[in-house]
N, C-alpha and C positions, 0 to 999 in steps of 0.2 A: 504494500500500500504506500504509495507516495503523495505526498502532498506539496503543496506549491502554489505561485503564484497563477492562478490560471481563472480563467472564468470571470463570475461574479464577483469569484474571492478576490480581483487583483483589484477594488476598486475601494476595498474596505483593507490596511496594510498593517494591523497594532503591530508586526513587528517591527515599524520604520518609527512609530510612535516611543519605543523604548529604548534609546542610547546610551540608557545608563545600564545597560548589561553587557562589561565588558567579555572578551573571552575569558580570561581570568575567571572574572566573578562569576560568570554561568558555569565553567567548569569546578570552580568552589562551591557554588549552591549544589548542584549536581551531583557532586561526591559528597556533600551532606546527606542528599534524601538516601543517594543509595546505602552510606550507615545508617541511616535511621530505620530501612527496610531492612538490615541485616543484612547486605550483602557485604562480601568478601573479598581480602587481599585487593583493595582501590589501587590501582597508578593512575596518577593525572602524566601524560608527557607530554611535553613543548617540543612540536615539531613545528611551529614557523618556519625557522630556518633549514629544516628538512623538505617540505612540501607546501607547494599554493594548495593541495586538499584543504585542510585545518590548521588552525592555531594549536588546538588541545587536543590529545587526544585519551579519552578517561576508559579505561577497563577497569570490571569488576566481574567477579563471578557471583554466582549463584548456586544455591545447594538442590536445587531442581528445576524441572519445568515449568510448574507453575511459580515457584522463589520468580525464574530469571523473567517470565511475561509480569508480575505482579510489579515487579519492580522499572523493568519497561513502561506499563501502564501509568506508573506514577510521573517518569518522567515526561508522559508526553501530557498527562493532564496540567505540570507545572507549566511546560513551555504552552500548551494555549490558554493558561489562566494569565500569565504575565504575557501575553500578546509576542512569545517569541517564535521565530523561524523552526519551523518542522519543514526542514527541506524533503524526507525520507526516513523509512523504516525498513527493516529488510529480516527475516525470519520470526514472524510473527506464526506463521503458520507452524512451525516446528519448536520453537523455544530452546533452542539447542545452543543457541548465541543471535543473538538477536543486535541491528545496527541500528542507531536513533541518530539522522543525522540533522546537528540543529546550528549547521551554517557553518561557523566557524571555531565549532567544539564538533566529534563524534563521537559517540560513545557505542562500546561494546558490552555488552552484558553477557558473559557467558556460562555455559555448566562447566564444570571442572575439566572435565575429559576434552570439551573445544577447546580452552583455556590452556591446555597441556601442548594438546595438537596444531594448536597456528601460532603460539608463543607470537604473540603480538608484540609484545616488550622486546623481543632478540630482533623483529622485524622494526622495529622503529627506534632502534638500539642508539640511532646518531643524533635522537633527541634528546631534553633532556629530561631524567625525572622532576616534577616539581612537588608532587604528593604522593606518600604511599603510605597505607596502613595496612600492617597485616596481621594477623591472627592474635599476635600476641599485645598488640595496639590497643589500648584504652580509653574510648573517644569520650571528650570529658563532656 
């Protein structure tokens, strides 16, 4: 399911209305909800300097199917309540690792075993980390 500027939608734009969400601060808000759903082992990584794709790019796993879509669901109801960019989503149907992409952050959500299998982190390795919490991390 993709979403975008198209149609009737491109004439109503709340995400042009909100500048005050830098990449930063969305990829901070971001990896807040997803500890707050309990999700797992966060990396935020700064690939600007890697890629015109994104500024951020945020992984987290998920301890199952419905963990990794609930937590999906949350973010995309954040970004159309704060009127931000949902450019795209991409395994919705399977919950296996699921892609939210919201402009100039994307985020991965995945089950442990994708998470293992595409090591997104060794693939974006010339970024750099800017957050990471993992299992033994104590979010205050």
């Amino acid at each position: 399911m993709t979403h975008g500027k198209s149609g009737a939608q491109a004439a109503s734009t709340p995400q042009e209305s909100t500048p005050s969400y830098s990449p930063a601060r969305l990829a901070h808000a971001v990896g807040d909800l997803i500890l707050d759903k309990k999700g797992e082992n966060l990396v935020v990584i700064d690939v600007e300097k890697v890629t015109s794709l994104a500024d951020l790019i945020v992984v987290a796993t998920g301890t199952s199917r419905r963990h990794v879509l609930a937590m999906a669901t949350e973010i995309h109801a954040m970004a159309k309540q704060k009127g931000l960019p949902l450019l795209g989503e991409e395994g919705l149907d399977q919950g296996w690792w699921i892609l939210i992409d919201l402009g100039d952050v994307v985020v991965h959500i995945m089950q442990a075993e994708a998470r293992e299998y595409y090591d997104l982190e060794a693939i974006w390795g010339d970024g750099e980390v800017v957050r990471r919490m993992g299992p033994d991390d104590v979010v205050a």
